[in-house]
Each structure stands twice: as C-alpha cells, then as structure tokens.
C-alpha positions as CSV (number, residue, x, y, z in Angstrom):
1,X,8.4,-125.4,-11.7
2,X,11.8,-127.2,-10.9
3,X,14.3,-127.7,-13.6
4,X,17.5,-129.6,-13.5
5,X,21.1,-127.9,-13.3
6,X,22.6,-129.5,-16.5
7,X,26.7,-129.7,-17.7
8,X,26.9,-127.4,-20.3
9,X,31.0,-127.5,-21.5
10,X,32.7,-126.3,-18.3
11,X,29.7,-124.8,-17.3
12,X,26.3,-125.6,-16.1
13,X,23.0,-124.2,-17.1
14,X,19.4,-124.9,-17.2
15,X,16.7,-125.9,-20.3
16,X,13.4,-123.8,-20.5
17,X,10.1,-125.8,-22.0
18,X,9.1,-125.2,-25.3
19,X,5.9,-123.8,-23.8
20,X,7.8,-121.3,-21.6
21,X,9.8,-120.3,-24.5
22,X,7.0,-120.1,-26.9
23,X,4.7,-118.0,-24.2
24,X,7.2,-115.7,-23.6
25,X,8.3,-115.2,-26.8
26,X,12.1,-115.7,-26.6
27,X,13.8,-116.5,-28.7
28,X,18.1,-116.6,-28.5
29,X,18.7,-113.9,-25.5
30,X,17.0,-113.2,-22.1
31,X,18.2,-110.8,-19.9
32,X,19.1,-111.7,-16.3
33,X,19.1,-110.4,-13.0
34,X,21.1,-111.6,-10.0
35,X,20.5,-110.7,-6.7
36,X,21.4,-112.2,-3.2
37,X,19.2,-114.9,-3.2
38,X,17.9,-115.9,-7.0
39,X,18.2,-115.2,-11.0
40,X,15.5,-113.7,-12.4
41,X,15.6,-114.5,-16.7
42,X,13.1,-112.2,-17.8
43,X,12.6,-111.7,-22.0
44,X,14.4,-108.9,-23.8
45,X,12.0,-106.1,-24.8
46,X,14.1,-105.2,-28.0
47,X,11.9,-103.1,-30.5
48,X,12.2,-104.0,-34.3
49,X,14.6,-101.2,-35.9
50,X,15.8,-100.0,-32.6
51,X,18.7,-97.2,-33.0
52,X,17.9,-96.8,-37.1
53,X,17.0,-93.5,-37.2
54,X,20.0,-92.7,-35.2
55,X,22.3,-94.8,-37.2
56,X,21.0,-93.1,-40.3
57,X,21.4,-89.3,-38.9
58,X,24.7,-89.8,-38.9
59,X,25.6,-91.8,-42.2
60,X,23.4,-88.3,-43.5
61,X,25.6,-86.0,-41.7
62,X,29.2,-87.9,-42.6
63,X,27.6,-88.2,-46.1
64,X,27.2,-92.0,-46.4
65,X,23.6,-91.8,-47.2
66,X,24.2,-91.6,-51.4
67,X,23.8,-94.6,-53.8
68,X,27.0,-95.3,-55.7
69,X,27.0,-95.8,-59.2
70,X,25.7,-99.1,-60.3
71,X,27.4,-99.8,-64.2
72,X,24.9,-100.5,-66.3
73,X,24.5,-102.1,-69.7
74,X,25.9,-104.9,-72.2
75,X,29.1,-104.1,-71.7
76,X,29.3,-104.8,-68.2
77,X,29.9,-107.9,-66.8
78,X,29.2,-108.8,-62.7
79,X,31.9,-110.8,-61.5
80,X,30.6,-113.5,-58.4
C-alpha cells in the first residue's frame, strides 16, 4: 500500500486507513521500529490493568490502601 508523506506542523507524517486502524485495533499509540532501511509501526500490546497489582502492593505497604472517613448525615453539607 503507498501512502503520502503529509505536513504535519513542522513535521511530516503519514495517515493510516480507517480499515488498517480498525483491523489492527489501534487506537492513539503504535510503537515503532527504525532500522537502516524502513519504519516498522506495529500496535501496542498493552494489557488492561497492566502494573495494578504492583501499584497496589505498595500503596498496602506505605499504608495508602485505607478509606478515609466520609462525614455523614444532615448536618453535613458537600461543597462543589
């Protein structure tokens, strides 16, 4: 498939199809490759919730894991 080189600002870039896109499943990022003689864009194979668990081990351990007190009743009033 050849695509145009297109101004972009002061740099230049390139559209993808709608049916490349959509096929591939990209959405905002693709991670490229360059080598001596092309560009490879190939889709990022990011997993949902990646680095949670991780992320939550160490709000446990610095003890940033409890609920803080939420006021409750009439008296209370929550300010926007």
């Amino acid at each position: 498939m050849i695509v145009s080189v297109v101004s972009i600002g002061n740099s230049r870039g390139i559209r993808l199809p709608k049916m490349v896109l959509e096929s591939l499943a990209i959405k905002d990022k693709v991670e490229m490759e360059v080598t001596e003689t092309s560009i490879v864009l190939k889709p990022l194979q990011e997993a949902p919730r990646q680095g949670w668990q991780e992320a939550f081990t160490q709000m446990h351990l610095q003890g940033e894991d409890m609920l803080e007190d939420i006021p409750t009743g009439e008296d209370f009033e929550w300010e926007w």
